[in-house]
N, C-alpha and C positions, 0 to 999 in steps of 0.2 A: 510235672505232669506224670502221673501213675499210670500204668500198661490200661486201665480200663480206660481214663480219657481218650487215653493217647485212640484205644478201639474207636471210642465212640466219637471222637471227634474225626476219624478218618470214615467212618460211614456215613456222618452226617453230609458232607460232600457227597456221596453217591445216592442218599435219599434227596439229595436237592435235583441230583440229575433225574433220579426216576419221575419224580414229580415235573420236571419240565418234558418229562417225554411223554407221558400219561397227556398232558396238556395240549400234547400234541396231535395224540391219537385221538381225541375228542372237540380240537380245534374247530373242524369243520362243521361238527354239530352246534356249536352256539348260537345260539339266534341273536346274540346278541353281544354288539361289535365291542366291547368293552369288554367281556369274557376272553377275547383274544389278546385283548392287550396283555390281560391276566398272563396268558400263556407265553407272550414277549417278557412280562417281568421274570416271571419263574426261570425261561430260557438267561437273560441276562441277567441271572444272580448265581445261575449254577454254571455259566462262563467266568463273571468275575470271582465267582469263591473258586474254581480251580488256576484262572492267573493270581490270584493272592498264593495258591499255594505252591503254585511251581513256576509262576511268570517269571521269574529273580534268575532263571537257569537259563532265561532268554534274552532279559535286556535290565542294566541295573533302573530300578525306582524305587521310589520313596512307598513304602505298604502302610503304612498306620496314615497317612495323607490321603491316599487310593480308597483305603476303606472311609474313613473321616469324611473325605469330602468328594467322594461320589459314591460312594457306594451305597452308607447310611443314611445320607441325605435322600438317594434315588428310594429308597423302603420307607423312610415317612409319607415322603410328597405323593408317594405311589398311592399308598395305602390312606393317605387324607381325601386323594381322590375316588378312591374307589367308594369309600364311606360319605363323603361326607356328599358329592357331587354325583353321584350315582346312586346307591344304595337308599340312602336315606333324601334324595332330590334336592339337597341345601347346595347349589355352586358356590353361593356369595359365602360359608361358612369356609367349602374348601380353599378360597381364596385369603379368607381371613387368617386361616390357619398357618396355610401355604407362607403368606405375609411375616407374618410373628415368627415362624419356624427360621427362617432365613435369615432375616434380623438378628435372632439369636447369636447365631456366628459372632458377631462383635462384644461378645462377651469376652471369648479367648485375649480380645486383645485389650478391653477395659482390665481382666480380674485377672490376667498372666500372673504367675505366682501367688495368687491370692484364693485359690480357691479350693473349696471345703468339698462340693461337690465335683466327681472326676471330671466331669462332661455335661456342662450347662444344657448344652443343644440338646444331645443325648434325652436326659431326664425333662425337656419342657416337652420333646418332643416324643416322647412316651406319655406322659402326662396330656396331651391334646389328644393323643389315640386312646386312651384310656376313657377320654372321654365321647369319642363316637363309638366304642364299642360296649358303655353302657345306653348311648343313643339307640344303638343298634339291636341291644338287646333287650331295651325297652319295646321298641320297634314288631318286635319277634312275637315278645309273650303277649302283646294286646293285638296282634295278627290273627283275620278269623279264619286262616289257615296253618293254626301254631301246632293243628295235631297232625299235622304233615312238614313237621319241624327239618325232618329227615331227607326232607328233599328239598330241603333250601341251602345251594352253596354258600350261601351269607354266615350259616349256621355253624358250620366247619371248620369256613375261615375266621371266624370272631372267636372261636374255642382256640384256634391254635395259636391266634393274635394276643390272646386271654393267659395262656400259658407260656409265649414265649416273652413278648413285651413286655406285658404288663408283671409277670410274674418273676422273670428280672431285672425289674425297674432298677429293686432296693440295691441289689447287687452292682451294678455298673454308677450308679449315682452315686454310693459311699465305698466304691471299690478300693482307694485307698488307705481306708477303715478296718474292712475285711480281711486284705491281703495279707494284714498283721498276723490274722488269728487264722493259721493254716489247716486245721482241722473246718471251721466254719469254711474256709474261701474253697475247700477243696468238693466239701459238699453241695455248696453253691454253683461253683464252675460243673460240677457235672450234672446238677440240675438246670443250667444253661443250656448244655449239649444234648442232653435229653430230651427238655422242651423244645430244642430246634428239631432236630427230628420228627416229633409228636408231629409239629406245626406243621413241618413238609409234608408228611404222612396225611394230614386232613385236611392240607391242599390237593392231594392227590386225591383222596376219596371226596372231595367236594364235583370235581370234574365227573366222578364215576355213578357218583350217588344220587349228585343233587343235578335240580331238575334244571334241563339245559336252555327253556326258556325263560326263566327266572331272571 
């Protein structure tokens, strides 16, 4: 890791925190109780990303498990719900999703050793967000309020969901491919850390911007 990751990946933690405090100071205003939950994930993701980075100086655990299997799992299921059972009013999709997503896990244990792709779960479960947030942005543009695009939180978050997820699908799905060619993996990894910033940044201007009965 070169001096600018190393930068930008130790900011990225404290734009996750500002964006859970922003969330904070706008909590009260949502009219709408699901927008707070928003504010509980953001809160418990800029808690778990600072135990990921200094928990180990408190009690030993296993961190590549921690993230794997609560932490990534809790950003799908979140985010299936927020789109698919909210946003776009399909429950029975967010359940279907939720369903497959979970499932997945028993890949690790069918394709141990066998596998071309880094992280099955990972990539299926990119790959179904991928697809509510061309739902969502179908959603948007035939909206006959799309020239008030600007104050829709939906719009913010699908941009930085757009940029983070989906835009390094390719990177974490063929990450053992990459890794090889250090030039590519170096400009990739900080097109990661970037994108997560972006993403935090237009969760935060979603609270600020967008319209708080939405």
């Amino acid at each position: 890791m070169n001096d600018f990751q190393r930068f930008i990946q130790e900011s990225l933690i404290w734009v996750e925190g500002l964006a859970a405090l922003i969330s904070l100071l706008y909590f009260n205003k949502s009219k709408e109780r699901y927008w707070k939950y928003f504010s509980f994930y953001l809160i418990i993701m800029f808690l778990s990303e600072v135990f990921g980075k200094w928990g180990d100086q408190l009690m030993d655990y296993n961190k590549p498990k921690f993230f794997n299997y609560f932490v990534i799992p809790l950003e799908f299921l979140f985010f299936f719900w927020l789109y698919a059972a909210k946003s776009l009013k399909r429950p029975k999709l967010f359940y279907i999703l939720s369903t497959i997503y979970i499932l997945s896990f028993s890949s690790e244990y069918f394709f141990a050793g066998r596998k071309i792709i880094f992280s099955f779960n990972y990539t299926l479960g990119c790959l179904m967000l991928m697809i509510l947030v061309i739902m969502e942005y179908y959603k948007q543009v035939n909206s006959s309020d799309i020239l008030n695009f600007h104050k829709n939180k939906m719009f913010y978050i699908n941009l930085g969901i757009t940029l983070f997820y989906i835009g390094t699908l390719p990177f974490w799905t063929f990450y053992k491919f990459i890794i090889e060619y250090r030039d590519v993996y170096d400009i990739y990894y900080s097109y990661f850390l970037i994108s997560g910033i972006i993403m935090y940044l237009l969760f935060s201007i979603s609270f600020i911007w967008g319209r708080q009965s939405s």
